[in-house]
C-alpha angles and dihedrals in degrees: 000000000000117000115196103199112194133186146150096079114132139129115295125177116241108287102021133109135261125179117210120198117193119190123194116202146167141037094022141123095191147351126226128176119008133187157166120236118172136200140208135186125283082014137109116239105271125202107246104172148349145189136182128212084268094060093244107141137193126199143212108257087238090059092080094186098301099111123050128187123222129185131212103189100197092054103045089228136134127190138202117204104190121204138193092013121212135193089252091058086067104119142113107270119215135190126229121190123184107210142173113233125224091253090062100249115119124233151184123235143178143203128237087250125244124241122241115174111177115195129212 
């Protein structure tokens, strides 16, 4: 089994800073591409960041510079450190990591979501 372990969600007031961490563990032999993807009501689930094993990361058009993705390899973790919260930002995030299983076969897995309001 995979287990996606997220954490860092919580309220934040309109302008301020949150910091998401995203682990991947369990029957793998690697990870690949990760991401966060996030999802409000009424809204479809949007891509936010990614980031391969490279650290080379792509963002949403809507980031502008004001998130930024980060990788730590021998963890199997990614972070998301969000700047300069809106309103707009408020969603639940979620973390997708791309692995390769013991057994050879490659998958895709999610995480349960964590939960940013950002009040006005």
């Amino acid at each position: 089994q995979v287990q996606i372990a997220e954490s860092g969600g919580g309220h934040v007031q309109a302008g301020g800073s949150l910091t998401l961490s995203c682990v991947v563990a369990g029957s793998i032999s690697g990870v690949h591409a990760m991401g966060w993807h996030r999802m409000a009501p009424g809204r479809q689930r949007e891509l936010v960041a990614a980031i391969d094993r490279l650290g080379i990361a792509d963002y949403a058009h809507f980031v502008s510079g004001r998130f930024i993705i980060s990788r730590d390899n021998t963890k199997n973790a990614i972070y998301l450190q969000m700047n300069s919260l809106q309103p707009e930002d408020e969603a639940e995030y979620l973390c997708n990591a791309a692995v390769r299983h013991l057994s050879g076969v490659p998958g895709a897995h999610w995480g349960q979501g964590t939960q940013v309001p950002v009040s006005a």
